[in-house]
Structure formats: structure tokens, C-alpha cells
C-alpha positions in Angstrom: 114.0 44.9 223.2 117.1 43.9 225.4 116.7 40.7 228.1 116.2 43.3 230.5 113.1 44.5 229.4 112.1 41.0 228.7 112.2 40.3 232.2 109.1 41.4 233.9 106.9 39.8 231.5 108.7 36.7 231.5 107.8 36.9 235.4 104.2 38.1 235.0 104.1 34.8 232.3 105.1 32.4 234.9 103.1 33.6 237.8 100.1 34.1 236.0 99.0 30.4 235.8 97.8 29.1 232.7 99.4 31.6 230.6 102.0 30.4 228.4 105.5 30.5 229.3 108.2 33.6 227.3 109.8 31.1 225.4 107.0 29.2 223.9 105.2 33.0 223.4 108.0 33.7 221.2 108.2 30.7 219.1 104.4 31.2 219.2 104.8 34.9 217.3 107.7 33.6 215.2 105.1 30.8 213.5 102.0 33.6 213.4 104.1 36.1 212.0 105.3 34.0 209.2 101.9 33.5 208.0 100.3 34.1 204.9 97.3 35.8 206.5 97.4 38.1 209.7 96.2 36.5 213.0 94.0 38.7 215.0 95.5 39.9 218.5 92.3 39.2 220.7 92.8 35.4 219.3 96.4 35.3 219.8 96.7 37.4 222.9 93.6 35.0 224.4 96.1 32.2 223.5 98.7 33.6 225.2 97.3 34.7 228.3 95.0 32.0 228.8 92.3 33.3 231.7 94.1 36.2 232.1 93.4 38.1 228.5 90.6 39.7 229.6 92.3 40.7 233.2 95.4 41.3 232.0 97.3 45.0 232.8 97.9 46.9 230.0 101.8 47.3 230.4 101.7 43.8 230.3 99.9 43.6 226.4 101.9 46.8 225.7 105.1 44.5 226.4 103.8 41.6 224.3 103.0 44.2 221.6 106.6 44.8 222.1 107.6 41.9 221.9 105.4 41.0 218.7 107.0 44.2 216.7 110.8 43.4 218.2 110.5 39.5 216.4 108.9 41.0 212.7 111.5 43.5 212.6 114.0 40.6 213.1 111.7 38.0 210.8 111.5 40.8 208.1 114.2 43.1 208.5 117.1 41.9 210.2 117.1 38.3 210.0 115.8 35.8 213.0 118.3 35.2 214.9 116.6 32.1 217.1 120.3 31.6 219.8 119.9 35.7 220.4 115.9 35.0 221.7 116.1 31.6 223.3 118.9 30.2 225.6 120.4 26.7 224.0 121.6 24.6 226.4 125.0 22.0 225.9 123.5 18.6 226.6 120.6 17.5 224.2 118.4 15.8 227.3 118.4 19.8 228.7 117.1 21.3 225.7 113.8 18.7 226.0 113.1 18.8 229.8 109.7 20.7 230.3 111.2 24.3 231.8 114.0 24.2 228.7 114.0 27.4 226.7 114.5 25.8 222.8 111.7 23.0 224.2 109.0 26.0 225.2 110.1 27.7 222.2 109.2 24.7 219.5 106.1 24.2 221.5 104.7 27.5 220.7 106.0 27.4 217.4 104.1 24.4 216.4 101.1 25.8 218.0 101.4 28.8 215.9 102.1 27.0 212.8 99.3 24.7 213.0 97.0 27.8 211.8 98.1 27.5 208.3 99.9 24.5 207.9 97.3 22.0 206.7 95.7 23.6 204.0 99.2 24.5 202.6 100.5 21.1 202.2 97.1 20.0 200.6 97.2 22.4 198.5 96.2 21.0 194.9 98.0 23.8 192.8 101.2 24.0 195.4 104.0 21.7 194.0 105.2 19.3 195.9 108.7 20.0 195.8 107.6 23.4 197.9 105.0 21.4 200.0 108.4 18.9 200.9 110.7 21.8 201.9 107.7 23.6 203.9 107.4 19.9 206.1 110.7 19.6 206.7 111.5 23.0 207.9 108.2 22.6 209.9 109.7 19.5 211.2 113.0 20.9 211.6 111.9 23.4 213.7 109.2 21.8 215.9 111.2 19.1 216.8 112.4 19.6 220.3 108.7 20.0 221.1 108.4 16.6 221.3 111.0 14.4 222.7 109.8 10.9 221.3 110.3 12.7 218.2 113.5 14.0 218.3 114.3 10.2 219.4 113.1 8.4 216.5 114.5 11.3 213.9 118.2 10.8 216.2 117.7 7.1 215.3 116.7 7.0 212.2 120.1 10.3 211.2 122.2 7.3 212.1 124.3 10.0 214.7 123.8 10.0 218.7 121.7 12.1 220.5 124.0 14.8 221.3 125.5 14.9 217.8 121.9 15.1 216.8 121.0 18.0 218.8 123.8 20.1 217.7 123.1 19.1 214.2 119.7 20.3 214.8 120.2 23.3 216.8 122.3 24.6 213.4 119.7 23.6 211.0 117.0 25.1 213.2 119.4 28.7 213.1 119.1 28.4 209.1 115.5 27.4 208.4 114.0 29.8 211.3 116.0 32.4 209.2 113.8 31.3 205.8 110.7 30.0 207.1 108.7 33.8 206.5 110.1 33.4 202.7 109.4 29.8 202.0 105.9 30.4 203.7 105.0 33.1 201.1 106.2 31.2 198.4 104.1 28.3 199.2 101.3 30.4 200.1 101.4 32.1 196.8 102.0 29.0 195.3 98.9 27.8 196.9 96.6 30.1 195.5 94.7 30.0 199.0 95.9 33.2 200.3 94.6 35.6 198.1 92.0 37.3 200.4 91.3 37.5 203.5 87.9 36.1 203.4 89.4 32.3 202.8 92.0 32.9 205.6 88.3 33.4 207.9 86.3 30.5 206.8 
């Protein structure tokens, strides 16, 4: 799925209200396609499309379908790619402001995470060495969701902002391109993921 394609439900998105907007859907389906258990698609899809799930024209869930099978292939198959689905901009204050692709993008992505996050890091039987690697590349990732964050974590790297952000923009490249491994590890690791009856409760 070119940017072409992309572009009439990245307009439907933004015109239709409360409805998130592309970039934050696709950091969204990054994190729920990671998981360790499937999501449903009437529970993402509602989450997505906000008032209009229940409203919504089918070429429009046909192109979120799309869009859902175009990011496993690349989580599974071909490797994430995170610069070839969002647009990264120079200057680290334009990758925060609200409208900013990468922003959007981390947004959704610690939405999405926040599933299955908690009971993998209290996992009892999960070492902690995993449960340390699975924050950070949570934290790695999420980052530019929030931009108090990313100030504190620029502050406390010792490097300025904009050395910061390109710092980050490279590590998010490698973990985004990971994150579906080292969330089956942990999850296996866990021991919490065996069925899908847990994943329910």
C-alpha cells in the first residue's frame, strides 16, 4: 500500500471528527500487532473510528484492513521500516507539535501498547533482564508522545534537544524493528500468554 492509496483514508480520518488521526492509527496497529494475544477488530476499529465505527463506509474498514495487513507483513515479513510509514521532520520541536507525524505516531503506539504492557513487566516468572529491555524499547518508542518526556530524558542524555532527537529517531528505527520479537519472548517468558482465555479476563 503506496502513499497514494493512503490518501483518502488519511482524509476520511481527519474529517471524521473524533476519529484518530493516520499516523497515530498506524503506530496504533504497530503496538496491537506486536502483541502476544490478538486484539479483536470491533475493539480496535471502535478505537479507531471513535463515533463513527458503527457508521463508517465499508471502503473505508476495507482500507484500514489494508492498512492492518500492509504493517504485519512489514512487522513479520519484511522488517518495520518506521521513516517509510511516518514523515520525520528536521527540527526536534516539529516532531512534538500536535499535527507532527512521529508525535501522532507514538501516541497511538502507546495506546496500543498499554493492552499488554502491565502484566508483562509484573510478570513473576519473566526475568527482569527481559522485563528491562521490553521498558526501554517501550520508552524508546513512546517517547515523542509526550513532550515533557522527551525533555526530561534530553536532560538527563547529557546531549541537546536536537542531538537528542536524532539520537532518538535512530534508536526508534532499530527497536520498532525488534519490538514483535522481544514481545514474544517476554510473553513466553511470562507464562501469561498461553491461551486465549487469560488474554480475556
Amino acid at each position: 500500500m503506496n502513499e497514494l492509496s493512503l490518501t483518502p483514508l488519511r482524509e476520511y480520518l481527519s474529517a471524521a471528527g473524533n476519529a484518530m488521526p493516520l499516523a497515530q492509527v498506524q503506530g496504533y496497529l504497530f503496538a496491537l500487532i506486536c502483541a502476544p494475544a490478538p486484539i479483536e477488530e470491533e475493539q480496535w476499529l471502535q478505537e479507531v473510528l471513535g463515533d463513527h465505527a458503527a457508521d463508517c463506509d465499508e471502503s473505508v474498514l476495507f482500507a484500514l484492513m489494508g492498512l492492518h495487513q500492509q504493517i504485519s507483513e512489514q512487522v513479520f515479513e519484511s522488517g518495520y521500516k518506521l521513516t517509510s510509514n511516518v514523515t520525520v521532520a528536521q527540527h526536534w520541536q516539529d516532531n512534538l507539535a500536535a499535527d507532527a507525524e512521529l508525535h501522532q505516531w507514538a501516541q497511538g503506539f502507546v495506546l496500543g501498547v498499554s493492552y499488554y504492557l502491565e502484566p508483562l513487566l509484573n510478570a513473576p516468572a519473566c526475568p527482569e533482564q527481559s522485563k528491562e529491555m521490553l521498558a526501554q524499547a517501550v520508552t524508546v518508542l513512546g517517547l515523542f508522545a509526550d513532550a515533557e518526556q522527551f525533555s526530561i530524558h534530553a536532560a538527563s542524555s547529557g546531549q541537546d534537544k536536537q542531538a537528542f532527537n536524532d539520537a532518538l529517531v535512530d534508536m526508534m528505527t532499530d527497536f520498532s524493528l525488534g519490538f514483535a520479537e522481544l514481545i514474544e519472548l517476554t510473553a513466553v517468558q511470562s507464562g501469561l500468554f498461553d491461551d486465549e482465555e487469560h488474554w480475556e479476563t
